[in-house]
C-alpha positions as CSV (number, residue, x, y, z in Angstrom):
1,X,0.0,0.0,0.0
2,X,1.3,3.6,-0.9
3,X,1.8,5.5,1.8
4,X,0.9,9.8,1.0
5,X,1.5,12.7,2.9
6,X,-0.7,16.3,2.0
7,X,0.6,19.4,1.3
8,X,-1.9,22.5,1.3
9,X,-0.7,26.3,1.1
10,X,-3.6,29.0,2.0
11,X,-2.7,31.7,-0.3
12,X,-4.4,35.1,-0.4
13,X,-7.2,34.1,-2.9
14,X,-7.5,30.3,-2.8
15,X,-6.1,27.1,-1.1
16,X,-3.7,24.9,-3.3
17,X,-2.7,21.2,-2.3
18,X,-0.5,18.5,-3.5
19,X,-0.7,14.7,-2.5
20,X,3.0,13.4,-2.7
21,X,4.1,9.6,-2.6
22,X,6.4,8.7,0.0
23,X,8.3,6.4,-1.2
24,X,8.8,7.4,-4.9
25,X,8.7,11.1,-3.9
26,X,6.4,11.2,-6.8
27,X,3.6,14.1,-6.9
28,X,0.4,11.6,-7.4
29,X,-1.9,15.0,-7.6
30,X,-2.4,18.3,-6.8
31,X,-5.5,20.6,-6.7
32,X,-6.8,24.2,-6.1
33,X,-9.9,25.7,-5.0
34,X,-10.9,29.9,-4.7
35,X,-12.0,31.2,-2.0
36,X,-16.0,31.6,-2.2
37,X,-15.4,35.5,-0.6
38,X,-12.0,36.0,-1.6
39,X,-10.7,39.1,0.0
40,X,-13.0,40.8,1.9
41,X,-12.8,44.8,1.3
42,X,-15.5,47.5,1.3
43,X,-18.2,45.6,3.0
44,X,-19.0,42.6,5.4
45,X,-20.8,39.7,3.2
46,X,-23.9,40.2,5.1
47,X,-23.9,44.0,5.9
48,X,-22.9,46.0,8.7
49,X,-20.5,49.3,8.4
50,X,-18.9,50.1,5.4
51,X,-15.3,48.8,5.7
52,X,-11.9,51.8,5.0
53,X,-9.6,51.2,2.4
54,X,-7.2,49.7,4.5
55,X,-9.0,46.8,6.0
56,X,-8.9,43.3,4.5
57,X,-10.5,40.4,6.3
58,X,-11.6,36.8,5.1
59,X,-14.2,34.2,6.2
60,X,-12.8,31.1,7.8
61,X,-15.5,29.0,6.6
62,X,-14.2,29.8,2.9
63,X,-10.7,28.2,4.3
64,X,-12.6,25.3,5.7
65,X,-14.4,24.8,2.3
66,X,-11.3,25.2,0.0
67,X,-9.5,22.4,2.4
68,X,-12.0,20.2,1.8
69,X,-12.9,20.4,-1.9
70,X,-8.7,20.1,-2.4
71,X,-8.6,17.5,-0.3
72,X,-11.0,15.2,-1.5
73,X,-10.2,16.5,-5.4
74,X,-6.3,15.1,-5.0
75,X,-7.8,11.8,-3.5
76,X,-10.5,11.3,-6.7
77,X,-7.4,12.8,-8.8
78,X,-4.4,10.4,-7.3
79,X,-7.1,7.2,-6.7
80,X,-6.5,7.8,-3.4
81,X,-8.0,5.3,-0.5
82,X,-8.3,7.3,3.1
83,X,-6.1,4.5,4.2
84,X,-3.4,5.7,2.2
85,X,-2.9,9.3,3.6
86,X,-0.3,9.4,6.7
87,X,0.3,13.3,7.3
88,X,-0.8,16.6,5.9
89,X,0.7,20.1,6.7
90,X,-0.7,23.4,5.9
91,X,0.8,27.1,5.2
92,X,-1.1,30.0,5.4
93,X,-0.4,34.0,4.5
94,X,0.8,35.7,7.7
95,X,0.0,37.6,10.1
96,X,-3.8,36.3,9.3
97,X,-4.8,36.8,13.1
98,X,-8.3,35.1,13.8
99,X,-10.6,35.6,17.0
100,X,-12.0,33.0,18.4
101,X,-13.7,31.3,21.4
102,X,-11.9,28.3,24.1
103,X,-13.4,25.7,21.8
104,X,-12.1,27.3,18.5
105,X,-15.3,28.8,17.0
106,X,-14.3,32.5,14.8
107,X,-16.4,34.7,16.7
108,X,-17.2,36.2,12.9
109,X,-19.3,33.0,12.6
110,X,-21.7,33.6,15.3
111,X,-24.8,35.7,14.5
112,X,-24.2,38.5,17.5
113,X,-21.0,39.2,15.7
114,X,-21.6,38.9,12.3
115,X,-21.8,42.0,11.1
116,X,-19.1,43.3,13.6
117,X,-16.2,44.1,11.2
118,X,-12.9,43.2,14.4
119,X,-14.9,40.2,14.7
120,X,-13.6,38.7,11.8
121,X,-10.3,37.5,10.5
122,X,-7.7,40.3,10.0
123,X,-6.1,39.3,6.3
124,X,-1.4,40.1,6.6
125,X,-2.4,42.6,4.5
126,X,-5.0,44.4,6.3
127,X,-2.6,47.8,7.5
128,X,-5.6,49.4,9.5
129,X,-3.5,49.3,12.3
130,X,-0.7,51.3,11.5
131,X,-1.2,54.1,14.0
132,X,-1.7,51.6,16.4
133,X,2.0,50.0,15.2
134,X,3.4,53.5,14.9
135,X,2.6,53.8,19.0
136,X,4.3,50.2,19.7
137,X,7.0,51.3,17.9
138,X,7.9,54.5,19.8
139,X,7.0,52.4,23.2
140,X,9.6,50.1,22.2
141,X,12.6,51.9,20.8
142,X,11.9,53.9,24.5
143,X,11.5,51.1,26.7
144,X,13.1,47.8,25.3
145,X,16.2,46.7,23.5
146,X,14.4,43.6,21.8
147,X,13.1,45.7,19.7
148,X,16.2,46.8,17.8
149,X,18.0,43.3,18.6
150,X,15.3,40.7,16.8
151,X,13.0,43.2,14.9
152,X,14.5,45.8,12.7
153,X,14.0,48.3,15.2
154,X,10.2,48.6,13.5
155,X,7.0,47.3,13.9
156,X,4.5,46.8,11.2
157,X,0.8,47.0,11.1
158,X,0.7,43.3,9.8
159,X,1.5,41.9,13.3
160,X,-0.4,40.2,15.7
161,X,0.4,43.1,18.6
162,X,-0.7,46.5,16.3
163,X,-3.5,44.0,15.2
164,X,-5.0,42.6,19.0
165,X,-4.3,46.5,20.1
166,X,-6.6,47.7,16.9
167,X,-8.9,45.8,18.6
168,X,-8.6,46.2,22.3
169,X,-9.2,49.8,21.3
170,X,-11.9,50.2,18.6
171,X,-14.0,47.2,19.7
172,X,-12.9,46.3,23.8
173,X,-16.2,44.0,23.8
174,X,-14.9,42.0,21.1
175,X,-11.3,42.3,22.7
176,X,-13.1,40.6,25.6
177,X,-15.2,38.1,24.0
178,X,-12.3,36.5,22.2
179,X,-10.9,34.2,24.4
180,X,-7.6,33.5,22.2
181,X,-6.3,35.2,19.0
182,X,-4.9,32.5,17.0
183,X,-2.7,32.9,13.5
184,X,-4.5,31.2,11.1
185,X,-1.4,29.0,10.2
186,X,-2.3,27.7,13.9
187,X,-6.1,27.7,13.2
188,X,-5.8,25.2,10.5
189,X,-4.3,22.9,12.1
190,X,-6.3,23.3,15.6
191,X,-9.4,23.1,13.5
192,X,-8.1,19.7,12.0
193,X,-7.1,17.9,15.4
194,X,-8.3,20.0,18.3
195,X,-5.3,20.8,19.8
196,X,-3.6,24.7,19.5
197,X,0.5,24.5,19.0
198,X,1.4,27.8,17.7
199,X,4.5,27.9,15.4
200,X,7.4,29.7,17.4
201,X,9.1,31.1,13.7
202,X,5.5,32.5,13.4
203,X,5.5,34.0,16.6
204,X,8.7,35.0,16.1
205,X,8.0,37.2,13.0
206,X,4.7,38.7,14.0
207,X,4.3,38.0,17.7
208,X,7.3,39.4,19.8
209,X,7.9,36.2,20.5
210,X,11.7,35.9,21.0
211,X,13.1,31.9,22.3
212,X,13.8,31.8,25.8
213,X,12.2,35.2,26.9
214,X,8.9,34.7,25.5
215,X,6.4,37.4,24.7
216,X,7.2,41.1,25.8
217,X,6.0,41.6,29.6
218,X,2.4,42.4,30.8
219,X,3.8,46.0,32.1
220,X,4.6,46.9,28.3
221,X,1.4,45.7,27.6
222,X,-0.2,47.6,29.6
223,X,1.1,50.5,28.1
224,X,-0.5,49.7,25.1
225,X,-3.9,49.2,26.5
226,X,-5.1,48.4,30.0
227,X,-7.0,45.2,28.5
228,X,-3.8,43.9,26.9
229,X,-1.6,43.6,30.6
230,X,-2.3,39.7,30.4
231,X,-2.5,39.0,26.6
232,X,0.6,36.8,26.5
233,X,-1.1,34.3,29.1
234,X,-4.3,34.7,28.0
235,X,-5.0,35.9,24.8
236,X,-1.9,33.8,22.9
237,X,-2.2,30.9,25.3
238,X,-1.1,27.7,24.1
239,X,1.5,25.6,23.5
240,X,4.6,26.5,21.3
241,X,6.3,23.9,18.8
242,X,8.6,24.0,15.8
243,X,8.7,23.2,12.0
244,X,7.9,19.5,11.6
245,X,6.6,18.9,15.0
246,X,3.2,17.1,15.2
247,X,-0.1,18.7,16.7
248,X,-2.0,15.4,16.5
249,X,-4.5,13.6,14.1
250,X,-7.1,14.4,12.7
251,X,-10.6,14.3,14.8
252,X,-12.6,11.6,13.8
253,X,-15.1,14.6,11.9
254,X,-12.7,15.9,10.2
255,X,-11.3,13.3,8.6
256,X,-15.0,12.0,7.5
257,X,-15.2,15.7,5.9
258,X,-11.8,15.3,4.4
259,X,-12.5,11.9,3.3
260,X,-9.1,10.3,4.8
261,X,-8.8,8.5,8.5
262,X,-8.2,9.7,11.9
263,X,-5.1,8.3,12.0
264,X,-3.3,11.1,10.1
265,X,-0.5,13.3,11.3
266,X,-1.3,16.9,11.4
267,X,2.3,18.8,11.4
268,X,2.5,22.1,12.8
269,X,1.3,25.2,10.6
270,X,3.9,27.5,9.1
271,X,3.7,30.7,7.2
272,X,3.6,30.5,3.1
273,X,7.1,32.3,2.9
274,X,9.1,30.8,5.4
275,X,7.8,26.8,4.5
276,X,8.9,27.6,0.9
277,X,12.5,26.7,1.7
278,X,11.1,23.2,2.9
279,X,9.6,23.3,-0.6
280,X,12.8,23.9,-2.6
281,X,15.0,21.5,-0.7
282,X,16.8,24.7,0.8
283,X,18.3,23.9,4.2
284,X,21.6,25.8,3.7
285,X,23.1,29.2,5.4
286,X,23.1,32.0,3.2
287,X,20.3,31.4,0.9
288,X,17.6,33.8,0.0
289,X,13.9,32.9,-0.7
290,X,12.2,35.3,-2.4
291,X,8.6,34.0,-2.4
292,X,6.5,36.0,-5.5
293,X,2.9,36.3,-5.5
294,X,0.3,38.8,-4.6
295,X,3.2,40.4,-2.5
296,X,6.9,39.2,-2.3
297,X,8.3,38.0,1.0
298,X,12.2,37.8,1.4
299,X,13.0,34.8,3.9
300,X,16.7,34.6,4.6
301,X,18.6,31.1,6.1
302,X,21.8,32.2,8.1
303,X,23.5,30.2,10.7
304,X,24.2,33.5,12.9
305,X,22.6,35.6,14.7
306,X,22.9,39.5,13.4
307,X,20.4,42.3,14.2
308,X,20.3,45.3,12.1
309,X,17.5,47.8,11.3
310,X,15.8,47.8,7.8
311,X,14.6,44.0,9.1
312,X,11.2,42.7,9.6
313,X,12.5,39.7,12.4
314,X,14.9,36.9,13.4
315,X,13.6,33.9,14.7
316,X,15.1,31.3,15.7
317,X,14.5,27.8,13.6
318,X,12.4,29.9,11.8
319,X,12.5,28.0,8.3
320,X,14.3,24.9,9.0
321,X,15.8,23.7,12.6
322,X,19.4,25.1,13.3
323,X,18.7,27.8,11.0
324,X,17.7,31.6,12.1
325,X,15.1,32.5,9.5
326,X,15.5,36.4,8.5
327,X,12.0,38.0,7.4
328,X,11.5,41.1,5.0
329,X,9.0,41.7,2.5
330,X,7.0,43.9,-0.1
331,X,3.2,44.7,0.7
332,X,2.6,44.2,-2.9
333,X,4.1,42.5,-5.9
334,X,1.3,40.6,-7.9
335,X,-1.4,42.7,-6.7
336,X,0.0,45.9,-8.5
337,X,0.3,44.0,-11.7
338,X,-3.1,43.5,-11.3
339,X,-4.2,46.4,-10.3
340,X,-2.9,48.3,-13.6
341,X,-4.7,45.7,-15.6
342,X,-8.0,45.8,-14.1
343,X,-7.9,49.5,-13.6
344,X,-5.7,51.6,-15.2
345,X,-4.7,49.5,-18.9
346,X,-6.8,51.6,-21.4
347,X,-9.0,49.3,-24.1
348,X,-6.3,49.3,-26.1
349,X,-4.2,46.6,-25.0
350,X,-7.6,44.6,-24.1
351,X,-8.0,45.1,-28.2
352,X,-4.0,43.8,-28.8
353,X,-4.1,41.5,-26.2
354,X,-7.5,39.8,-27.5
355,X,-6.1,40.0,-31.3
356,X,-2.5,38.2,-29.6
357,X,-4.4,35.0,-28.4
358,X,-3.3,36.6,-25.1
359,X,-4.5,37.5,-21.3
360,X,-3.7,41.7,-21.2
361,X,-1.3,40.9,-18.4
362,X,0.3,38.5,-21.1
363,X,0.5,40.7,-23.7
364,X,1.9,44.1,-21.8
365,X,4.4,41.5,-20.4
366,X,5.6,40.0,-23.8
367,X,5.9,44.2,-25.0
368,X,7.4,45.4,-21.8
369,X,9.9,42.5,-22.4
370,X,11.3,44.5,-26.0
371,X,12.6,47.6,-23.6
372,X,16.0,48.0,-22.7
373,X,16.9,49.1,-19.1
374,X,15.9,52.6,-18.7
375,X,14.1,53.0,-22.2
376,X,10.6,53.6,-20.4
377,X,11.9,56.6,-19.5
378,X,10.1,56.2,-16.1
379,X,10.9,55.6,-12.2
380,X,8.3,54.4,-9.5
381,X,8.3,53.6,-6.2
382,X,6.0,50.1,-5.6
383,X,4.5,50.7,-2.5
384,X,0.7,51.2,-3.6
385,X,0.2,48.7,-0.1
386,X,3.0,50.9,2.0
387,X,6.3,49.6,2.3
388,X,7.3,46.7,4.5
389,X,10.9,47.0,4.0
390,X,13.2,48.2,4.9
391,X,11.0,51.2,5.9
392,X,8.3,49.7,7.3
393,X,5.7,52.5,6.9
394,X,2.0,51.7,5.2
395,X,1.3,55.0,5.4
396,X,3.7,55.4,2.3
397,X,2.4,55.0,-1.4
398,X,3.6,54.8,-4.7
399,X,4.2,57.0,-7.7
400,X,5.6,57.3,-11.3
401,X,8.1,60.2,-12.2
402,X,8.9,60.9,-15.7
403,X,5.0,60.8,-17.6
404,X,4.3,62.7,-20.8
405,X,1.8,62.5,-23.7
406,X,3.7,59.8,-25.7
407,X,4.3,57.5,-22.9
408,X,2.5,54.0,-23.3
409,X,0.6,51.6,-21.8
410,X,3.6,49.3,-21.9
411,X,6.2,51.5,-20.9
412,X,4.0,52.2,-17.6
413,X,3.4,48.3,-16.9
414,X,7.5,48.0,-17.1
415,X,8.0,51.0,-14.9
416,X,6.0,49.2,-12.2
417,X,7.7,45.7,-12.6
418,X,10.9,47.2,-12.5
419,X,10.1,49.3,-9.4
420,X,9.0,46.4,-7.3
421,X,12.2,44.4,-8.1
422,X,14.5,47.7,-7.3
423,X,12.4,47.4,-4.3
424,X,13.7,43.6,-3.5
425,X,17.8,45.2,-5.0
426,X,17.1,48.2,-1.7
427,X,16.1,44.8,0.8
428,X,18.7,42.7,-0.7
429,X,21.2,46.0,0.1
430,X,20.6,46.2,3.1
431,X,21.8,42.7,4.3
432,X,24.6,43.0,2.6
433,X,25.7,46.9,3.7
434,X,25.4,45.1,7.5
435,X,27.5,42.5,7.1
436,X,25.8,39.4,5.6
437,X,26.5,37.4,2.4
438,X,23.9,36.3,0.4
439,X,25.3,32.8,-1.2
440,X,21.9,31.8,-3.3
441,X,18.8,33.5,-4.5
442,X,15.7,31.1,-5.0
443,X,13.2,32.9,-6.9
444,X,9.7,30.9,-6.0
445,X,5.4,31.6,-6.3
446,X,3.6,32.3,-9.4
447,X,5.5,35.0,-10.8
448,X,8.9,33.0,-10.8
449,X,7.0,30.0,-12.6
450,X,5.3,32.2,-15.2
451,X,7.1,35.3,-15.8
452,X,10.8,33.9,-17.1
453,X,11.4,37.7,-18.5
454,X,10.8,39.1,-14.8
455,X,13.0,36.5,-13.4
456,X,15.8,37.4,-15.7
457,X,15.0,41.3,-14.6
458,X,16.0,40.0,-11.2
459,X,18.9,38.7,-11.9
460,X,20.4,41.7,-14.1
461,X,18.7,44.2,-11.5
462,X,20.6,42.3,-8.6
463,X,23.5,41.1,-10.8
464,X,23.6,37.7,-9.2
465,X,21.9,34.5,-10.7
466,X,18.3,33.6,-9.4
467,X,17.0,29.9,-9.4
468,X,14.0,29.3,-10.1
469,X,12.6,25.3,-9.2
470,X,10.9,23.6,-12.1
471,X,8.3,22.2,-10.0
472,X,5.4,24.2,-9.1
473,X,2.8,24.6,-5.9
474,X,6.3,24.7,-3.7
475,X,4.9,25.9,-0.6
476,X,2.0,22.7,-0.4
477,X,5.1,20.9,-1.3
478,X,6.9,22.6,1.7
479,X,4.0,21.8,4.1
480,X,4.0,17.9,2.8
481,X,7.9,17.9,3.5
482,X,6.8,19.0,6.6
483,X,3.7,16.2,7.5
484,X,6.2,13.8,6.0
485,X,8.8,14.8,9.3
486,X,5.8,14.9,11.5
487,X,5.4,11.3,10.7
488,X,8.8,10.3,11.6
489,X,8.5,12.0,15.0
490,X,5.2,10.3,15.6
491,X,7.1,7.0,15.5
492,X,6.1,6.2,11.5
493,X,9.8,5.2,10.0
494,X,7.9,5.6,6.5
495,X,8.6,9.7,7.5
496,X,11.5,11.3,6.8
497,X,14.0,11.8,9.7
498,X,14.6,16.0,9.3
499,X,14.4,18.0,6.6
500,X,17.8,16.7,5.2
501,X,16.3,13.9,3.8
502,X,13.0,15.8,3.0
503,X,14.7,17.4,0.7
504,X,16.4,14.2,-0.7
505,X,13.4,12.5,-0.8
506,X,10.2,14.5,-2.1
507,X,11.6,17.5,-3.5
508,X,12.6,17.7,-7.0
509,X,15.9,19.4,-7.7
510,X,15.4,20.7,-11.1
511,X,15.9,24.9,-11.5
512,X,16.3,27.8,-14.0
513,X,19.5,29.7,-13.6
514,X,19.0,33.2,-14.7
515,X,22.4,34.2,-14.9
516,X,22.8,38.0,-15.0
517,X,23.2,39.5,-18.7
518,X,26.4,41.9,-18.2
519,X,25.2,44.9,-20.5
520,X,21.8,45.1,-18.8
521,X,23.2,44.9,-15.6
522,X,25.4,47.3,-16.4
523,X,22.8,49.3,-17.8
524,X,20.7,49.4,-14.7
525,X,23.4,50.3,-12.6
526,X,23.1,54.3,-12.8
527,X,18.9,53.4,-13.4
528,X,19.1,51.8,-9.5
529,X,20.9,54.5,-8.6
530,X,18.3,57.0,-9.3
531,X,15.9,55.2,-7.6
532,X,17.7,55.0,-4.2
533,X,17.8,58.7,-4.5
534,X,13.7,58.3,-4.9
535,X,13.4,56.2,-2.3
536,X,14.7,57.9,0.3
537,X,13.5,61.6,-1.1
538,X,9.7,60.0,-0.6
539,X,10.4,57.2,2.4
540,X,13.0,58.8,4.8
541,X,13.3,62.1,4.2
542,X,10.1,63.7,2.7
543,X,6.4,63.5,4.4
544,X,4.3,64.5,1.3
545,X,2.7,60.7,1.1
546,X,2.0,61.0,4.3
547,X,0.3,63.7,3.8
548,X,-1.3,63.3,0.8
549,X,-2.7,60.1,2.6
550,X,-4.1,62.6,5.4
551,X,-5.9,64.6,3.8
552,X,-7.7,62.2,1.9
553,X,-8.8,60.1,4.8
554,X,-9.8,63.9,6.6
555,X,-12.1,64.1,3.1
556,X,-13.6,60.7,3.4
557,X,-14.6,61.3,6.9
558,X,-16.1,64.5,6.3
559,X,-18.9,62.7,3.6
């Protein structure tokens, strides 16, 4: 009998799984299912107050429902018996902070909270707590030194603290009525066997959680708001595991929903960025995961331990054991593509694109392709979500220099692609101005698989080679790397013993090199240049976004 372990990665807009064979290593199937709500933005599904432009939430059922219609699809897909499945892991966007009751129920999903909007799960990208983080910051580069030492000496609005603080202050009966708040990487998982074992790399990025001192202390909290003095103990109680550890098996209703047995290994969750090394086989110091999708997260292996500013977090173990995994990040990546399509690309290149055989985003990427470094005449700054690093402000936005009546459609769409990865070049900076050499870049997510002429950007932008895995769906194949060590520490010898032989085992080891082209990347150097200037006119040393953002929000509120 075949013995399979489950892979599913919660993305921003839909669930994704893969079903891979133990013993061969062999991908048997893989699925993926939308969420029914997607993002939720403007407005609750069922009513309530309009929601402000920087709120995202989701539903939790529409996780619940996408898990199951993968789950069963890969067993109809692979010919699948229950029997056969050993271990599943899950990965989910982070922080995704959910409220919910002792016995795990969102409060969202009860009916005297359903049209309450803090009731409901706060989306990583929701940044409508960024004067709450702004206030945490300042409290901490006051009163504490672990600020500086593990987190970049910043705090962003996508954390768990700014997030539960959003709350204690603009809803305190909700505050109170949650008994935990629970990352849904953690949610998953407790959902699945009944048990809460938070992820400590999690907790490490978005938490304050820092091995061996725990969360910051209750009279810090209190400073925040009187209601948070005991949120380490009570609001994020629970136990506190590690990549590859094992929460449980599945509860006996679960696994007749998911159509497999209770005797499978659920492994501890893990965040879609940092589980992405498990998916590439990475388990080496010095190598750099950018992980391309809706926004770009840059998760860093290094065997030391080296604080700088500019950093989102260092947590220990936080990708693989033995490793400190180093977080930064863009807001926005695959979203502003979008966004320019859907709203901004003129009728024109719907007309080209339809006469090409091609998707618009297809076609203004196989023209923006044609340009030569700097021949857009153009210079943007990508942070139409605020920047994450290595500024760490969402009040921030973005903006294109250089416009005039004979600029194109094109030339616009590779202004923007080229600003987001001079974005990643700034991040990629920064490590290395303080001290740290980047050995390997992994280039992983949706972008890397099907944009081979932004890939190649990369590499002449950062003038390094970028790998690119052949295989696809790498984070569910992370998160089955991870069930399939689970196993082995649950006493089934069929697991794999670490993440050594993980890699050996399941993961495929077929890449792209994009090897830098010389005259580009000497082309882009004085083109990079300019846009460090940009970056820190507009992000360091210049307020008008700031202010710009102001008054509009003053405008809104005045309707």
């Amino acid at each position: 009998m075949r013995k399979i372990v489950l892979g599913f990665d919660f993305g921003t807009l839909s669930c994704r799984g893969v079903a891979v064979d133990l013993q061969s290593g062999v991908r048997v199937a893989q699925s993926q299912c939308d969420y029914a709500h997607g993002v939720i933005a403007g407005c609750l599904p069922d009513g309530g107050p309009d929601l402000p432009d920087s709120w995202f939430l989701q539903d939790p059922d529409d996780w619940m429902n996408s898990l199951t219609a993968v789950c069963r699809d890969m067993l109809t897909q692979g010919g699948i018996m229950p029997e056969e499945v050993t271990a599943l892991g899950i990965d989910f966007t982070s922080c995704t902070l959910v409220p919910i009751k002792a016995d795990g129920t969102p409060l969202c999903t009860l009916e005297a909270y359903r049209r309450r909007p803090h009731a409901w799960p706060k989306l990583w990208k929701h940044h409508g707590a960024q004067k709450q983080a702004d206030r945490i910051e300042a409290l901490a580069r006051e009163e504490t030194d672990w600020l500086s030492s593990h987190f970049g000496n910043s705090v962003s609005s996508e954390w768990a603290y700014p997030k539960m603080m959003q709350v204690a202050e603009e809803a305190p009966d909700i505050y109170e009525a949650a008994d935990y708040f629970i990352e849904a990487v953690d949610y998953i998982p407790m959902v699945l066997t009944g048990r809460i074992l938070r992820n400590n790399g999690v907790l490490g990025v978005n938490a304050f959680y820092i091995e061996g001192r725990g969360y910051p202390d209750e009279t810090f909290a209190a400073k925040l708001n009187p209601l948070m003095r005991h949120v380490a103990e009570d609001k994020l109680a629970g136990e506190i595991g590690r990549v590859g550890d094992a929460v449980g098996c599945v509860r006996p209703e679960m696994a007749v929903r998911l159509g497999i047995t209770d005797k499978v290994v659920v492994s501890v969750g893990n965040s879609d960025g940092a589980v992405a090394g498990c998916g590439v086989g990475a388990n080496e110091s010095g190598t750099m995961m950018l992980v391309m999708g809706t926004s770009t997260c840059h998760q860093f292996m290094y065997r030391d331990f080296h604080s700088f500013d500019g950093l989102c977090s260092i947590a220990a173990d936080g990708m693989v054991p033995g490793l400190y995994g180093y977080e930064s990040g863009q807001s926005a990546t695959g979203d502003i593509f979008a966004w320019y399509v859907d709203s901004m690309a003129p009728e024109s290149v719907t007309k080209a694109a339809a006469e090409a055989g091609l998707s618009p985003l297809e076609y203004l990427g196989r023209e923006a392709e044609k340009l030569l470094p700097g021949e857009c005449g153009l210079m943007g700054l990508d942070w139409l979500n605020g920047n994450r690093s290595i500024l760490s402000n969402y009040d921030l936005s973005g903006c294109l220099l250089g416009l005039t009546l004979n600029t194109s459609p094109v030339e616009i769409y590779r202004a923007l692609v080229e600003a987001n990865i001079y974005g990643s070049r700034r991040i990629l900076d920064n490590y290395e101005e303080n001290g740290i050499t980047i050995s390997t870049i992994f280039g992983v997510g949706g972008i890397a698989v099907k944009c081979p002429w932004i890939m190649q950007m990369c590499a002449d932008v950062f003038n390094k080679p970028v790998r690119v895995p052949l295989h696809d769906n790498v984070p569910a194949l992370g998160s089955a790397a991870t069930a399939a060590v689970a196993l082995f520490k649950s006493g089934d010898e069929d697991g794999c013993d670490g993440f050594g032989e993980a890699a050996s085992r399941l993961i495929p080891g077929e890449a792209v090199v994009y090897e830098p082209d010389p005259f580009k990347a000497a082309l882009y150097r004085p083109v990079y240049e300019l846009y460090r200037t940009l970056h820190d006119l507009f992000g360091v040393e210049n307020s008008l976004m700031k202010e710009l953002r102001a008054l509009k929000h003053n405008a809104v509120s005045m309707k």
